[in-house]
VMD Tcl script that builds the backbone (N, CA, C; Angstrom):
set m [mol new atoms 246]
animate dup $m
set s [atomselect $m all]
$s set {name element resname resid chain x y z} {
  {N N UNK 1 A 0.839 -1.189 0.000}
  {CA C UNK 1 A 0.000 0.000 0.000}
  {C C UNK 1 A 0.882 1.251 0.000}
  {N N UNK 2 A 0.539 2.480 -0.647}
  {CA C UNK 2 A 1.461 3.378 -1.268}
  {C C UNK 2 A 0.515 4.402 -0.070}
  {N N UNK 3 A 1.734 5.049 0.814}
  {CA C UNK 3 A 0.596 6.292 1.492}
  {C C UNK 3 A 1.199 7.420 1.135}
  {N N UNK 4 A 1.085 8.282 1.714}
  {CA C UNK 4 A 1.804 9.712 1.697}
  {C C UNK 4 A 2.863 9.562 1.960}
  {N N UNK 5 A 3.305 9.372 3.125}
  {CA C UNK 5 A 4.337 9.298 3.437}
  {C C UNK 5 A 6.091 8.390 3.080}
  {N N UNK 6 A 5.139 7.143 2.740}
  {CA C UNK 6 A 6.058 6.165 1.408}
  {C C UNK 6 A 6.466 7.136 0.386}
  {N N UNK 7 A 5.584 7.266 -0.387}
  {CA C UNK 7 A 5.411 8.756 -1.740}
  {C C UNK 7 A 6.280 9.852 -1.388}
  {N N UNK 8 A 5.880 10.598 -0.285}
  {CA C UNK 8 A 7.362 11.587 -0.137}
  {C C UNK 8 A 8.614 11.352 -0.107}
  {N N UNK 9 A 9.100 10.183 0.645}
  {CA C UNK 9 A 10.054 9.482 0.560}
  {C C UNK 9 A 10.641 9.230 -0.508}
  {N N UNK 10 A 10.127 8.556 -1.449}
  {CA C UNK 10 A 10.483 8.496 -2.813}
  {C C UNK 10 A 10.469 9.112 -3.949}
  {N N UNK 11 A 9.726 10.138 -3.715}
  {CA C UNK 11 A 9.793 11.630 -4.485}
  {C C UNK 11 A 11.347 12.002 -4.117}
  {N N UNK 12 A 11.387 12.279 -2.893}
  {CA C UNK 12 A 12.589 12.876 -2.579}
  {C C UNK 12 A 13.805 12.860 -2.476}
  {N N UNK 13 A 14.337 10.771 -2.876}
  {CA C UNK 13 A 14.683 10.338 -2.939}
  {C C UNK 13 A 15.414 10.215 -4.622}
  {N N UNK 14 A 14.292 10.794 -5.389}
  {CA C UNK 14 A 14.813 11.113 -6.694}
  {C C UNK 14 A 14.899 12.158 -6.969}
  {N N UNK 15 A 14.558 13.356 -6.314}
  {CA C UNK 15 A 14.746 14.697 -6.494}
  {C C UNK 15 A 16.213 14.910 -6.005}
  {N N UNK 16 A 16.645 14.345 -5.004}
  {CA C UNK 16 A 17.951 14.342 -4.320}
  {C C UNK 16 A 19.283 13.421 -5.390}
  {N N UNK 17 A 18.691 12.369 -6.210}
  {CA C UNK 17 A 19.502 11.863 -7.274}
  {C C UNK 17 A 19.642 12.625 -8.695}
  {N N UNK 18 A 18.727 13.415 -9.034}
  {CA C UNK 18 A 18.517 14.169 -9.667}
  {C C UNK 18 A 20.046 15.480 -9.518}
  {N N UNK 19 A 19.463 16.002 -8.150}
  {CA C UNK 19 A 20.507 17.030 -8.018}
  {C C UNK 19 A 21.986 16.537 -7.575}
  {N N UNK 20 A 22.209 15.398 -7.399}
  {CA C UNK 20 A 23.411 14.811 -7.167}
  {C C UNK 20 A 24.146 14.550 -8.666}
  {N N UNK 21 A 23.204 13.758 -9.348}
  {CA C UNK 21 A 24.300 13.675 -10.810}
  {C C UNK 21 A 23.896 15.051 -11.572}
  {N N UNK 22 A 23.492 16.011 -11.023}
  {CA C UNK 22 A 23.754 17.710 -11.474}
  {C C UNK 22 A 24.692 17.533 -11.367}
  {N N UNK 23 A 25.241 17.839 -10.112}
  {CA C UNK 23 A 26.171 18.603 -9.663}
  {C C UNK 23 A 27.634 17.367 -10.134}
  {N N UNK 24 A 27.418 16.263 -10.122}
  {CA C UNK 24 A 29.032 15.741 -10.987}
  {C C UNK 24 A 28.978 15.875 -12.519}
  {N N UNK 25 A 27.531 16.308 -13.153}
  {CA C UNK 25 A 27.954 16.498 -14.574}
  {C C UNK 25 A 28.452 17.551 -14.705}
  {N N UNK 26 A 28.312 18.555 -13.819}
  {CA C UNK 26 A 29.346 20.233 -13.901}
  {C C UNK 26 A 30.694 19.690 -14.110}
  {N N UNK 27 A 30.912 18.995 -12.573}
  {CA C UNK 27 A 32.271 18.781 -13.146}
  {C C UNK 27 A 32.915 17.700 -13.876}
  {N N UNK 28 A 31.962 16.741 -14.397}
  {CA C UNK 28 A 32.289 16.015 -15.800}
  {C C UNK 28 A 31.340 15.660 -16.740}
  {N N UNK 29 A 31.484 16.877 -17.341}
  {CA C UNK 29 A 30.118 16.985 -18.015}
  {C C UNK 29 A 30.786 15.906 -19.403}
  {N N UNK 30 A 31.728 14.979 -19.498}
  {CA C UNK 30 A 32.036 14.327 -20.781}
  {C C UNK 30 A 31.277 13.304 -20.054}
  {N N UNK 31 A 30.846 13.016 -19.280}
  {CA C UNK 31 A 30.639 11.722 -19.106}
  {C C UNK 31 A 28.949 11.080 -19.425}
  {N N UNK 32 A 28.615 10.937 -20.230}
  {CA C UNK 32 A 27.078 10.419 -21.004}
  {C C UNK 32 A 26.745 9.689 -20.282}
  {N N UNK 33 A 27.245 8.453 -19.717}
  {CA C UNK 33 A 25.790 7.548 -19.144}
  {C C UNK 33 A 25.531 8.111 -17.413}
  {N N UNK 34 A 26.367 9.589 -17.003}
  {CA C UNK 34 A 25.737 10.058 -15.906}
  {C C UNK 34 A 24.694 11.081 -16.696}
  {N N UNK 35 A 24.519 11.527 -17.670}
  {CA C UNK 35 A 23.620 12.491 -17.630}
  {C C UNK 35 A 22.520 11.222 -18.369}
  {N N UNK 36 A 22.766 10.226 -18.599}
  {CA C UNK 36 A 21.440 9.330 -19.020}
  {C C UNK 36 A 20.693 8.957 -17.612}
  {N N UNK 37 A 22.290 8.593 -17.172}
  {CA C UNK 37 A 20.959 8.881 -15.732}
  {C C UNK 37 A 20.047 9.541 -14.646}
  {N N UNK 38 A 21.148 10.895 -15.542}
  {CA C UNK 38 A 20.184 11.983 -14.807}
  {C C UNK 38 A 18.597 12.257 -15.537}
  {N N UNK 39 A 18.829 11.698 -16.700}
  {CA C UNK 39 A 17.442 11.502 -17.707}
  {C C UNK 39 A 16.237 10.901 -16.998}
  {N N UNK 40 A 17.065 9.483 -16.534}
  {CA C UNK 40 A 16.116 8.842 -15.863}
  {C C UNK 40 A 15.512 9.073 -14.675}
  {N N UNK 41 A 16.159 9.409 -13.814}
  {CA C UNK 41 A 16.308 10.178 -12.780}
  {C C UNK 41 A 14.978 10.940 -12.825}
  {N N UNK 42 A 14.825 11.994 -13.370}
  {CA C UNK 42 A 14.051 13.115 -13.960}
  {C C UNK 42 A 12.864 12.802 -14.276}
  {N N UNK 43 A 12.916 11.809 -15.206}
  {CA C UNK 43 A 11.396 10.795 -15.982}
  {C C UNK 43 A 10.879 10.126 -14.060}
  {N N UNK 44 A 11.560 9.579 -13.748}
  {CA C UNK 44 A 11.623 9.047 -12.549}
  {C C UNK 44 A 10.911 9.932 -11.574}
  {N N UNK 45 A 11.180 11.103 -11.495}
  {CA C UNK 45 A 10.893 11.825 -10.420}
  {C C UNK 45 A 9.691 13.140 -10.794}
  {N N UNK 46 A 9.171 13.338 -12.335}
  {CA C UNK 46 A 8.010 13.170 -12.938}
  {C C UNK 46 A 7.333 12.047 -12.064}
  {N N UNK 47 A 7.365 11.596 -12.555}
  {CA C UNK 47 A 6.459 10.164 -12.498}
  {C C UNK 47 A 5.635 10.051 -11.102}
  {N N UNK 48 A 6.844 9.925 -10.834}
  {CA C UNK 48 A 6.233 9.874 -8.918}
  {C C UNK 48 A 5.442 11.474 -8.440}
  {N N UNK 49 A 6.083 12.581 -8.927}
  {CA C UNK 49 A 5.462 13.659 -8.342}
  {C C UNK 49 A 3.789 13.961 -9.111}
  {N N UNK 50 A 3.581 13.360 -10.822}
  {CA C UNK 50 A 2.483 13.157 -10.884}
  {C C UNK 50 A 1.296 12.351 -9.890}
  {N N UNK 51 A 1.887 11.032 -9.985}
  {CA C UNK 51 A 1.069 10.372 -9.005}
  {C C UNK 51 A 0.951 10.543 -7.520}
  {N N UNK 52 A 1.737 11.308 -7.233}
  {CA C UNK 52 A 1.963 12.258 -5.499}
  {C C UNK 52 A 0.381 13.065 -5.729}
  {N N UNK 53 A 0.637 14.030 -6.926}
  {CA C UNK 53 A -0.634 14.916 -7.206}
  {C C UNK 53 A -1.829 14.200 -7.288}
  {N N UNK 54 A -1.664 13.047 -8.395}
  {CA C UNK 54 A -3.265 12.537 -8.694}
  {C C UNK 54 A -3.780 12.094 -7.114}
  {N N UNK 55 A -3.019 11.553 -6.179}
  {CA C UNK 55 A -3.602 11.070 -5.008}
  {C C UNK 55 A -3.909 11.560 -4.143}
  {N N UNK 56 A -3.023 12.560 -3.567}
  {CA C UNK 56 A -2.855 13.392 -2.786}
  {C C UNK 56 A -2.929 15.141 -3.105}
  {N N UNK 57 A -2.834 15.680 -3.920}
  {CA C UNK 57 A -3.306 17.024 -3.991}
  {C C UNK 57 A -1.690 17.386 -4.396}
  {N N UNK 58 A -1.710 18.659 -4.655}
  {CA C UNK 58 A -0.642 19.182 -5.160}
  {C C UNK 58 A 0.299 19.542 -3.808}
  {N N UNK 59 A 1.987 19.597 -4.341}
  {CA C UNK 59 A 2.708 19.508 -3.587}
  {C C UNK 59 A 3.511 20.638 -3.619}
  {N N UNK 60 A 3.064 21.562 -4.454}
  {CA C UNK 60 A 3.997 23.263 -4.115}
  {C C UNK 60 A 2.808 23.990 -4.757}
  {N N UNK 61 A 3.269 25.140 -4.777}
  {CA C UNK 61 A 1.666 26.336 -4.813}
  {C C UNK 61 A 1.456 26.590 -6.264}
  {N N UNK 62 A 2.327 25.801 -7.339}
  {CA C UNK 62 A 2.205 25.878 -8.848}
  {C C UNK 62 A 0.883 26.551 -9.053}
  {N N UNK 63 A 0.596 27.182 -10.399}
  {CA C UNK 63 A -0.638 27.171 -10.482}
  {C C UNK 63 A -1.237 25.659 -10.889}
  {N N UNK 64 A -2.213 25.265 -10.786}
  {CA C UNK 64 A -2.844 23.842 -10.867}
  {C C UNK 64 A -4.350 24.148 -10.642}
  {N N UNK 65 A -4.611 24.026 -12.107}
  {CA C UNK 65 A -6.797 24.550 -12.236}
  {C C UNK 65 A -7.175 22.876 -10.905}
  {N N UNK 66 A -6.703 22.227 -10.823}
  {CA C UNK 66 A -7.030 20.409 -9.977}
  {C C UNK 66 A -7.255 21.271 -8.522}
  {N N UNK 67 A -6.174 22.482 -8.171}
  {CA C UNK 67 A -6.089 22.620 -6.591}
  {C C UNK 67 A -7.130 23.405 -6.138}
  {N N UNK 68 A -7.359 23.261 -5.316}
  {CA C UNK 68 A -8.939 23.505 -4.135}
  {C C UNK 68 A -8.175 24.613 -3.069}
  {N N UNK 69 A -7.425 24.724 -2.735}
  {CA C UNK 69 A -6.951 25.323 -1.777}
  {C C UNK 69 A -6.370 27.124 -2.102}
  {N N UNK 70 A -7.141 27.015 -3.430}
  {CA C UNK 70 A -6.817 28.477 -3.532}
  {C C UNK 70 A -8.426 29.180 -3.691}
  {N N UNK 71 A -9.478 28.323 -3.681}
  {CA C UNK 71 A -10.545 28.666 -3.851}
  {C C UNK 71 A -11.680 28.369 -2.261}
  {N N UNK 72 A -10.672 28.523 -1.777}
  {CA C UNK 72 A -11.884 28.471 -0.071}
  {C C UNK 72 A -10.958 29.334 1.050}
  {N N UNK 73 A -11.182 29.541 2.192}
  {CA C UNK 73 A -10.889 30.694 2.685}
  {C C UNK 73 A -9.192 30.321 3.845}
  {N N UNK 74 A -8.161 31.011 3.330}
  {CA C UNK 74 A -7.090 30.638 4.416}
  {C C UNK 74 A -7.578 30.169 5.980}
  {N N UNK 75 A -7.038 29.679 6.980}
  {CA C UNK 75 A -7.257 29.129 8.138}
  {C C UNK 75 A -7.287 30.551 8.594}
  {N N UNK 76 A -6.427 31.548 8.683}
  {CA C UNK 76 A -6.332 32.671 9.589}
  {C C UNK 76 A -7.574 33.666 9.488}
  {N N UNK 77 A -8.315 33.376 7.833}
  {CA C UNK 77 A -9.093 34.525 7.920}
  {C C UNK 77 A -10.488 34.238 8.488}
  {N N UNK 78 A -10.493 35.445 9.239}
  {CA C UNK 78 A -12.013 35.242 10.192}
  {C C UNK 78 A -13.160 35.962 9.830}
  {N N UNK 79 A -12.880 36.898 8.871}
  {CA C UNK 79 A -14.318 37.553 8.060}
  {C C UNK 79 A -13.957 38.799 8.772}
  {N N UNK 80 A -12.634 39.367 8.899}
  {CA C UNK 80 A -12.478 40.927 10.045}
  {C C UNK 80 A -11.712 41.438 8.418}
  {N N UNK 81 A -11.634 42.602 8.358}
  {CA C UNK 81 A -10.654 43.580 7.588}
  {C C UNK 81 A -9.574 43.564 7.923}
  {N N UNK 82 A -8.718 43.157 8.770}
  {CA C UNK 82 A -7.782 42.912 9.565}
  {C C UNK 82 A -6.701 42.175 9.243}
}
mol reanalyze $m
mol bondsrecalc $m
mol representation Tube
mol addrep $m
């Protein structure tokens, strides 16, 4: 069973591989099968952050017509001008 918390994990887990073979293709950027895997990596970490969204709701304040949370009222506001 896949929850939230599995899902972040592994989102983040490829967002963090992602920016790791960044940062060695700077400094060897001759080397092709690290930036293939930064390809994958990427497709990889798509993937998961779609299905993060389809299940769970969106995961940064992107615009996204799907999100609900820009169309009902913040927690703080109490109906004051204030």
């Amino acid at each position: 069973m896949i929850n939230t918390k599995n899902l972040k994990h592994r989102l983040m887990a490829a967002k963090f591989a992602v920016w790791d073979l960044h940062l060695y293709i700077v400094t060897h950027p001759e080397d092709c099968e690290a930036k293939q895997m930064m390809r994958e990596y990427k497709e990889k970490y798509m993937a998961l952050l779609s299905e993060y969204e389809c299940r769970f709701g969106a995961i940064t304040s992107k615009d996204d017509e799907n999100c609900t949370w820009t169309t009902v009222p913040f927690p703080w506001v109490n109906g004051s001008d204030c």
